[in-house]
Every structure is written in structure tokens, then in C-alpha cells.
TIDREN-563865 format. One record per residue (C-alpha): residue in three letters; y, x, z. Coordinates in steps of 0.02 Angstrom, whole numbers, padded with zeros to 5 digits, always signed. Example, Ala and Ser with C-alpha at 12.3 -4.5 7.8 and 13.67 -1.06 7.14 Angstrom:
<rs>
ALA-00225+00615+00390/SER-00053+00684+00357/
</rs>
This chain:
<rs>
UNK+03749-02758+00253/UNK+03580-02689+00268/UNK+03540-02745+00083/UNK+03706-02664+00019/UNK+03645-02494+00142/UNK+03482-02508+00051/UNK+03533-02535-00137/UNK+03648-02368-00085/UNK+03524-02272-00031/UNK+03430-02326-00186/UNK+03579-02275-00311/UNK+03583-02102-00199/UNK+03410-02064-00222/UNK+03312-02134-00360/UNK+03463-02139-00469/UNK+03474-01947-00503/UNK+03290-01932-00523/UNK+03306-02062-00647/UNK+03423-01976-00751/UNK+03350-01814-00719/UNK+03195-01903-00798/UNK+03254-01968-00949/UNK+03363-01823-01013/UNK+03188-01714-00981/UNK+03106-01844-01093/UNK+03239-01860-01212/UNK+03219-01670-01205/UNK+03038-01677-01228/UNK+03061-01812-01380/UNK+03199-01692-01467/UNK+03060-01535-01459/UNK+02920-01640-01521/UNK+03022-01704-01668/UNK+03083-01522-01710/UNK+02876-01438-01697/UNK+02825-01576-01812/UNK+02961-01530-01920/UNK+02933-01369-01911/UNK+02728-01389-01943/UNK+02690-01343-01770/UNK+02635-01469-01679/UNK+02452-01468-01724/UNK+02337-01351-01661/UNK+02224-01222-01730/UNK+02097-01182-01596/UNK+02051-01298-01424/UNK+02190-01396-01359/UNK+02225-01539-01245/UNK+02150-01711-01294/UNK+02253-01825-01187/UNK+02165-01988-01141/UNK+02330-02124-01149/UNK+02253-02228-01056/UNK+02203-02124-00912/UNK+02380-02024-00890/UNK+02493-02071-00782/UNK+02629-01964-00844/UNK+02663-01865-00672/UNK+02690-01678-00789/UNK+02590-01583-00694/UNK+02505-01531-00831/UNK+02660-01474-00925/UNK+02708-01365-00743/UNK+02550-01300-00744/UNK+02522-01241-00929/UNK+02556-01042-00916/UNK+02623-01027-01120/UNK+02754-01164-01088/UNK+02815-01293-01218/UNK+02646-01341-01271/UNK+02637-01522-01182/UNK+02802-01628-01130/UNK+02816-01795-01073/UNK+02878-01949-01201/UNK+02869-02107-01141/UNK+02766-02098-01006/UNK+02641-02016-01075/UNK+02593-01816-01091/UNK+02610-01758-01285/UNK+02564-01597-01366/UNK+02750-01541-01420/UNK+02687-01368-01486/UNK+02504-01352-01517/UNK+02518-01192-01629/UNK+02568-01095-01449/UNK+02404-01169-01356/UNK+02278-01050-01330/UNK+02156-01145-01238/UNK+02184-01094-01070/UNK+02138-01254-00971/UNK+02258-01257-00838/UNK+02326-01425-00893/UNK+02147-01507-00887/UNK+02133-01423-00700/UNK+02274-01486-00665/UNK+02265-01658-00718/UNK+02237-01767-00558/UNK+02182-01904-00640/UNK+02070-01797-00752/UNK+02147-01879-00898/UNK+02153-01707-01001/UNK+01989-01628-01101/UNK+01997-01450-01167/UNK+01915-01472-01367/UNK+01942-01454-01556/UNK+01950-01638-01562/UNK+01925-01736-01739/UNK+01840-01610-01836/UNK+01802-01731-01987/UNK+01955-01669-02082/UNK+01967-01515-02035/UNK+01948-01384-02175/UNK+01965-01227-02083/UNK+01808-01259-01956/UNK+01618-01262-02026/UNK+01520-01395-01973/UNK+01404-01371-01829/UNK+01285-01477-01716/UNK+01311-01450-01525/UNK+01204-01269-01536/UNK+01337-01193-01672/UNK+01205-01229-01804/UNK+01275-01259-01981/UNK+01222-01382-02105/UNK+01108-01247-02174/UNK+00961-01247-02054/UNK+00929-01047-01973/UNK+01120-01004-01994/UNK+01218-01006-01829/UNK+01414-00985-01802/UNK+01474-00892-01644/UNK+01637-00868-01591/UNK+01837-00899-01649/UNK+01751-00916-01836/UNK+01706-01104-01755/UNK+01892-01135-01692/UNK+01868-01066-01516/UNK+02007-00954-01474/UNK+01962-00832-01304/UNK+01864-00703-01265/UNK+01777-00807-01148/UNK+01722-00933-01274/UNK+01671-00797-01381/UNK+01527-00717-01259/UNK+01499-00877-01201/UNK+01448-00953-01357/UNK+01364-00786-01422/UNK+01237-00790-01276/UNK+01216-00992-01303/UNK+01173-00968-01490/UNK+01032-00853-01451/UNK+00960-00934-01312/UNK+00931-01086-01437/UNK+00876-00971-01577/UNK+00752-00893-01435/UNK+00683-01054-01373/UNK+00638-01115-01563/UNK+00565-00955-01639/UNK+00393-00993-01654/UNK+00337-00813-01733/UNK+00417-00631-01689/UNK+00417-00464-01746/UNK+00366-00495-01925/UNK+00341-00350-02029/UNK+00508-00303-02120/UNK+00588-00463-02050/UNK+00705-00437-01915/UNK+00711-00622-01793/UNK+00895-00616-01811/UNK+01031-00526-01876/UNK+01200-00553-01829/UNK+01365-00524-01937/UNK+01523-00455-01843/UNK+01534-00339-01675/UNK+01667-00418-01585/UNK+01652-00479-01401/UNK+01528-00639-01487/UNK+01427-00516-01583/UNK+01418-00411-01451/UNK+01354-00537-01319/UNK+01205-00618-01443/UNK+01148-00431-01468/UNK+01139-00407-01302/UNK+01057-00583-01266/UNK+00939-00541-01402/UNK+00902-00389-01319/UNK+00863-00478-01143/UNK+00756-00590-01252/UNK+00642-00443-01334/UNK+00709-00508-01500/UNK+00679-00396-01641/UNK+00853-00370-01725/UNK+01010-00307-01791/UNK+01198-00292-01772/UNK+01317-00265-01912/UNK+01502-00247-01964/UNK+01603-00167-02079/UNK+01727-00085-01943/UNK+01651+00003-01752/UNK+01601-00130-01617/UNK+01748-00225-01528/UNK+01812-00346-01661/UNK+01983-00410-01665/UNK+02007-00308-01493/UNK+02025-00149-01617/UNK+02169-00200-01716/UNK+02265-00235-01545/UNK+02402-00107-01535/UNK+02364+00023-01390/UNK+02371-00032-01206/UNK+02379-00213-01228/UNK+02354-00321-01123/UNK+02198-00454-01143/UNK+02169-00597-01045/UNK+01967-00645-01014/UNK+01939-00782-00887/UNK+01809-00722-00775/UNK+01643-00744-00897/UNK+01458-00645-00871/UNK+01417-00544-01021/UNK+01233-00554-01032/UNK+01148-00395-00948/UNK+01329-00328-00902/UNK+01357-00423-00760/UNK+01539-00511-00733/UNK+01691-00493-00805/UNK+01787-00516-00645/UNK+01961-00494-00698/UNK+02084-00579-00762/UNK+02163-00490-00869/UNK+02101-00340-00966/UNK+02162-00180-01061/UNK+02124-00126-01221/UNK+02066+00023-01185/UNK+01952-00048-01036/UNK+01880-00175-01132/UNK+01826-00065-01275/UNK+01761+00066-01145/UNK+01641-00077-01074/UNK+01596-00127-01275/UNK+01535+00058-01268/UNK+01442+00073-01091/UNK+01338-00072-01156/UNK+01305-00001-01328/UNK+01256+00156-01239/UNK+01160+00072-01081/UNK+01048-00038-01193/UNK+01023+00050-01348/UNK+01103-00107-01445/UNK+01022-00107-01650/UNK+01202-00076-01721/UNK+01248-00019-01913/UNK+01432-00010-01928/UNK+01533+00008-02100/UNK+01444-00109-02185/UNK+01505-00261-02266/UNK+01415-00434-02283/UNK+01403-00484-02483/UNK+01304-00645-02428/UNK+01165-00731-02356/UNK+01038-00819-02459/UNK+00874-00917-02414/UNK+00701-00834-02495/UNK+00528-00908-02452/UNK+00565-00951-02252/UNK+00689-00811-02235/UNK+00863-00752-02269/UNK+00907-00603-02374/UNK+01066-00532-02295/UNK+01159-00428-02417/UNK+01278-00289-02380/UNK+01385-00196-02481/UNK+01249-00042-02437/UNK+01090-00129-02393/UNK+00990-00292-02392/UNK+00893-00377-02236/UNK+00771-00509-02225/UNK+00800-00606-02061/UNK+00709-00755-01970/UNK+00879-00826-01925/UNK+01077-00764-01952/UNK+01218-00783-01832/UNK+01401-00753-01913/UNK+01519-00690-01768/UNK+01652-00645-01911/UNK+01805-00692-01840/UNK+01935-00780-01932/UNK+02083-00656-01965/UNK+01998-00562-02122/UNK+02086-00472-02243/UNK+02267-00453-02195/UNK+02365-00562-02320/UNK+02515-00469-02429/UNK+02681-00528-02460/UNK+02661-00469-02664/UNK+02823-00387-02694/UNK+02839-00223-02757/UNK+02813-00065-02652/UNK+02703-00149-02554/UNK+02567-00039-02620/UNK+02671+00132-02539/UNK+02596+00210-02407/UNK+02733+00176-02280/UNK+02675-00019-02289/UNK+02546-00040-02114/UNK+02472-00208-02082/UNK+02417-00156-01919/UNK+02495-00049-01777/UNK+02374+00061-01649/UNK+02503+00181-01561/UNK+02685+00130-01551/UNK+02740+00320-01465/UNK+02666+00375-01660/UNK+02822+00320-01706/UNK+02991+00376-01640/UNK+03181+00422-01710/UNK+03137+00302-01867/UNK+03215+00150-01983/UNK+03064+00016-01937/UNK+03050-00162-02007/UNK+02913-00286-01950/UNK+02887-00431-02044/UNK+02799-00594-01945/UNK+02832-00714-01845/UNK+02683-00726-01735/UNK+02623-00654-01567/UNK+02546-00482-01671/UNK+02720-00461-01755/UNK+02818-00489-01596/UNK+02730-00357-01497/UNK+02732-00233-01619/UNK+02924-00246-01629/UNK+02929-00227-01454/UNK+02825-00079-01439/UNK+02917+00002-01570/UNK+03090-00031-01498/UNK+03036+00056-01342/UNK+03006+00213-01416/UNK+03142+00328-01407/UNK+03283+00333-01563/UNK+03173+00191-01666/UNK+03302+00073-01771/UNK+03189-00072-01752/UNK+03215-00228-01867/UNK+03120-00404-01871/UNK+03099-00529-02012/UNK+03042-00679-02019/UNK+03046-00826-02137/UNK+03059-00947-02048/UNK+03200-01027-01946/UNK+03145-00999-01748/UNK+02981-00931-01659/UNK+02898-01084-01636/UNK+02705-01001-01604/UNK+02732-00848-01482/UNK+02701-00832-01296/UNK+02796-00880-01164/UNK+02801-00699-01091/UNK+02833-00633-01263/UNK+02986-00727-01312/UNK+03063-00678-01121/UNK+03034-00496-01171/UNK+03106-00522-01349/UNK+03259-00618-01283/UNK+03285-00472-01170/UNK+03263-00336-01299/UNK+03366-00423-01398/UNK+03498-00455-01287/UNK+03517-00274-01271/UNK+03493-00208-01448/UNK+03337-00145-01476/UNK+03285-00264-01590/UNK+03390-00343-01745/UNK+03332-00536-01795/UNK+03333-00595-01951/UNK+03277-00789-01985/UNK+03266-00869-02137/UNK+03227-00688-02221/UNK+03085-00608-02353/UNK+03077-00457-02417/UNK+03113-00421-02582/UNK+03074-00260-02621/UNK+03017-00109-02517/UNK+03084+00061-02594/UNK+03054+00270-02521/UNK+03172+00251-02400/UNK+03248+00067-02402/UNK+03183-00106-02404/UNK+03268-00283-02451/UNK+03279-00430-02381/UNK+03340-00615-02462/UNK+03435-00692-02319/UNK+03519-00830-02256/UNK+03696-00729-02305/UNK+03622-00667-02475/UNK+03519-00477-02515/UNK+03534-00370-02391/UNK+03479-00182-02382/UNK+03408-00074-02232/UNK+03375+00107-02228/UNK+03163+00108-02178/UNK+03049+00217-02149/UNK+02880+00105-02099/UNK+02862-00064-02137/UNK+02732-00152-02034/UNK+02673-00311-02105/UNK+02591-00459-02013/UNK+02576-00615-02103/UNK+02414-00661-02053/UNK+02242-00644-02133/UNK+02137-00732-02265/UNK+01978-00807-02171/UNK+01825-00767-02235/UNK+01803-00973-02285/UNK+01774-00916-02471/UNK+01619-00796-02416/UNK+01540-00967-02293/UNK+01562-01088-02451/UNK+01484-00973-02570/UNK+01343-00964-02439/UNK+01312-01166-02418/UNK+01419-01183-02271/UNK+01516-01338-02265/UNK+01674-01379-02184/UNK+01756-01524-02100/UNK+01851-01639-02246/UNK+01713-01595-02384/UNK+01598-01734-02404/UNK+01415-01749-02407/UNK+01333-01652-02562/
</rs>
């Protein structure tokens, strides 16, 4: 009797679990099947390397990952099921109690979309530095982080300073990595100079207005800490400017790097205005470029945006937004917040496989209620004065527009680093 009360007790308890278990996993299996069918189960920036042999398969790493779907559990084991959505947060490694998860690029030997660099972000050209998502890191963090690492090196190895007519280093892009080696150069009495084509704050300028930003607490060298978590727009570009104005930063805005070329023991940086000789170079450029087109006609018209600053600019229209990622999501959903917008959403692809968590609740809700019309499976055709088309899943279909945003990503400035010297991962040795 006891042995038959036991094995009950058994059924009662660990049988449900069990189930529960292996429907999760099957669950977990299914997704992980469907992202690598879909192309999106390998990252692009820092992700998860699992160790197998260290996990023990308890999912606290999937319960603690803040995007959601990015890890699951097959097996026994922890899996990335969606890499693309993985932004490099971390929680999943802090989480880990066996410390079985790293934070990391991983194998960067085939990778064709990441420059090769030693452990100080030096390329394979010796005196040219990479800071910044250009390298793979996603984050703002990473960013100042690895702005204020690269000049400490460059610091520590310069042997002469102050040259006549040659700055000690110039560095290429003002976002929050630019921003952080000027002001590391500064607190190193380095003689140099700051440029970019657009005003200082990077990819933070293209965000539409208000957004929200998340930072990690991180020091910005001089600054002080970055304490919160999470910060606006607006607030972040208002410290950008303090620390312009506090330090005097060497900044030339609106111009545009040509190349970068070695003479005697320099570089001659060339702009589309001017040309610098420099001791060393650090390229902060980001990676999102020139936005890329979808090359059908109208495109050209100026009712075509590729980037949205105000949603309340717009109100009472016909909009379309074409994307599928987290920048086309949120400008749908500012835009169908505005009062009397029409606010439509294409995408070509089947599901939104790459978005945050929080932005696929809000875009369930909004369209739940009607503020925002899906179409999958979809490109536009054609974009006329007052209409645009669409090739869908049901054949052509027509909408009355008045803007149509377009965000289908940018071309990376790879072809500008190659014509420089600047290998990449998959290229083999010259």
C-alpha cells in the first residue's frame, strides 16, 4: 500500500510537470524550426553563447530574458530560437546559475558584416581603430564603453604629440562612441578632432521624438554616470550638448568621410570638404548608413520619408509605413495615435519575427482596435500623388496616401572600410 500511495503521489505530481515540460519543449522545438525558416535565428550583434556542457536546462534564462522568444529550451538544453530579436541585454548570462551563458559575437571567422579587430578594436591596418555598433556591438553602453577603451590604448602607445598640422587622432562619426573617445581624448590632452556628416548624437537623431532609450548604467568619461535606466531622446541629446558645451569638444559637423589613406607615418583623412593628416583614426560610423530604397516608381516624390522625427506633424492623413522592424513598428504606432491618421503597415514578409517584446504587445493592441491595418506578404508597387500600391497575398491592391514612410534598413558603410584596407571576417589573408 505505501508503494501504490507513493507511485500516486508520483503520477499526481511529477506527472503534470512532465507534460507541462514537454509540450513547452515541443513548443520551443516548433519556434526554433519556424526562425530558422524564417532566417532569424542567427544573430546580428552580441548574443548568448550557451556552453552545452555546462547547462543544465533549468530556463531561467529564457524567464529572465526581457525581449522574450530569444532562448527556449530543446532537449535539455537552452537554444537561441530568435537571435535577430537579441539585443544584448545580458540578463540571461546573470541569470544563469550555473554561469553556463557568455554575452559575445561568437565565431567571427565567417562573418562578413564585422571588420576584423584584435582585443583593442584595432583593424588589420595598424593606427585605424573601430568603436562602437560598426564592430557588431549593439547598446549604447557598449558604444561609450568601447569609445573610451580605444583611446586609452591609442593614449598609452603614442609616443609623439601635438605635431605640427597633424592632429593625434581624429575620429569619424558623433554618436554616443564618437562622442565618448572625444571626450576621453580630451581628458588625455590629445590634440584632435571630431567629425560627421549630420550634428552630434548619431543614430539617437533619427529616433522619432520622445522615444524611449535604454542605457545600462555606464560612466561617460568626464560626464560622470549615466545612472538611469532608461533614457529619452530628448534627454539624451540634451546631455550630448552639455558636454559639447562644458568641454569645448573639437567638432566639424556636415562633413562626409571620402576615405582614409596612409602617407609617410600618417593618415590623410579625406572629406567631402576638407583633408586631415592624423597620427591615428578611430571610425565610430555606425552601421545603418544610407537608408536603402525599395526602387519602384514614385519613390523619388517628396511624400516618400525614410525617417520619422515628430509623429503629432502628421494628423487627419492616408499613411503607409513600409518595414518590418522595430523603426517601422514604432513609427506606425506613433502615427496611429495621432488624431484622424488612416494608418497602414506593410511588410513583406509573413510574421514579425525581429521586434520587441513591448512593441508587438502595443501593436497587437493597436491592432486589435483599428488603428493600424496589417498587411503580410505585401510590396509596394508603385507610389502615385495621392495613392500607393501594394502586390499582396489577395492580388494589387490600392490605398488612398498621403506620406509614405519607408524603413527597410540601411546600406552599411562596408564598401567605404574595404576600399580603405579594412578586412572582414570570411575574406582570407591578402
Amino acid at each position: 500500500m505505501i508503494w501504490i500511495a507513493t507511485f500516486i503521489l508520483i503520477v499526481i505530481i511529477i506527472l503534470p510537470y512532465f507534460l507541462k515540460f514537454r509540450k513547452k519543449q515541443k513548443q520551443d522545438e516548433e519556434k526554433r524550426l519556424e526562425a530558422v525558416r524564417l532566417g532569424a535565428d542567427k544573430a546580428i550583434a552580441q548574443h548568448p553563447q550557451i556552453d552545452p556542457y555546462t547547462c543544465i536546462g533549468c530556463g531561467a534564462c529564457v524567464a529572465a530574458c526581457p525581449e522574450g522568444q530569444v532562448l527556449g529550451i530543446v532537449t535539455g538544453k537552452a537554444v537561441i530560437i530568435n537571435g535577430l530579436k537579441c539585443v544584448g541585454h545580458g540578463k540571461c548570462a546573470e541569470a544563469c546559475p550555473v554561469e553556463g551563458i557568455t554575452i559575445g559575437l561568437g565565431d567571427l571567422s565567417h562573418r562578413e558584416d564585422i571588420p576584423f579587430m584584435t582585443q583593442n578594436n584595432e583593424t588589420n591596418i595598424p593606427g585605424i581603430y573601430i568603436a562602437g555598433e560598426l564592430g557588431g556591438l549593439s547598446l549604447i553602453k557598449n558604444a561609450i564603453n568601447q569609445g573610451s577603451m580605444v583611446v586609452d590604448h591609442i593614449a598609452s602607445k603614442l609616443t609623439e604629440r601635438g605635431l605640427n598640422d597633424i592632429f593625434d587622432l581624429i575620429i569619424v562619426g558623433a554618436g554616443p562612441a564618437g562622442l565618448s573617445a572625444a571626450l576621453a581624448s580630451h581628458k588625455h590632452n590629445l590634440k584632435y578632432l571630431l567629425i560627421d556628416q549630420q550634428d552630434a548624437g548619431g543614430t539617437v537623431l533619427q529616433y522619432p521624438r520622445k522615444k524611449v532609450v535604454m542605457t545600462k548604467p555606464v560612466a561617460l568619461p568626464l560626464y560622470g554616470l549615466l545612472k538611469q535606466p532608461e533614457y529619452s531622446k530628448e534627454e539624451l541629446l540634451d546631455i550630448w550638448q552639455n558636454v559639447q558645451n562644458n568641454y569645448s569638444l573639437n567638432i566639424r559637423t556636415g562633413e562626409k568621410l571620402v576615405t582614409v589613406k596612409r602617407f609617410n607615418n600618417h593618415f590623410k583623412v579625406s572629406t567631402d570638404k576638407n583633408e586631415y593628416n592624423a597620427q591615428k583614426v578611430i571610425l565610430a560610423l555606425g552601421r545603418r548608413g544610407t537608408p536603402r530604397k525599395l526602387g519602384v516608381p514614385g519613390e523619388e516624390k517628396p511624400k516618400v520619408m525614410y525617417k520619422l522625427i515628430d509623429a503629432e506633424s502628421y494628423q487627419n492623413e492616408h499613411l503607409l509605413v513600409v518595414g518590418g522592424g522595430d523603426s517601422a513598428i514604432e513609427a506606425a504606432m506613433g502615427l496611429a495615435r495621432q488624431p484622424g491618421n488612416v494608418v497602414s503597415l506593410s511588410y513583406r514578409k509573413e510574421k514579425f519575427f525581429r521586434i520587441k517584446t513591448r512593441n508587438q504587445e502595443r501593436l497587437t493592441e493597436l491592432i486589435h482596435n483599428n488603428k493600424i491595418a496589417v498587411y503580410l506578404n505585401s510590396g509596394v508597387t508603385d507610389i502615385g500623388d495621392k495613392i500607393v500600391r501594394m502586390q499582396t497575398r489577395d492580388g494589387t491592391l490600392e490605398l488612398p496616401n498621403d506620406y509614405t514612410f519607408i524603413f527597410a534598413g540601411g546600406e552599411p558603410p562596408f564598401k567605404l572600410l574595404k576600399q580603405i584596407g579594412i578586412r572582414f571576417g570570411g575574406e582570407t589573408e591578402p
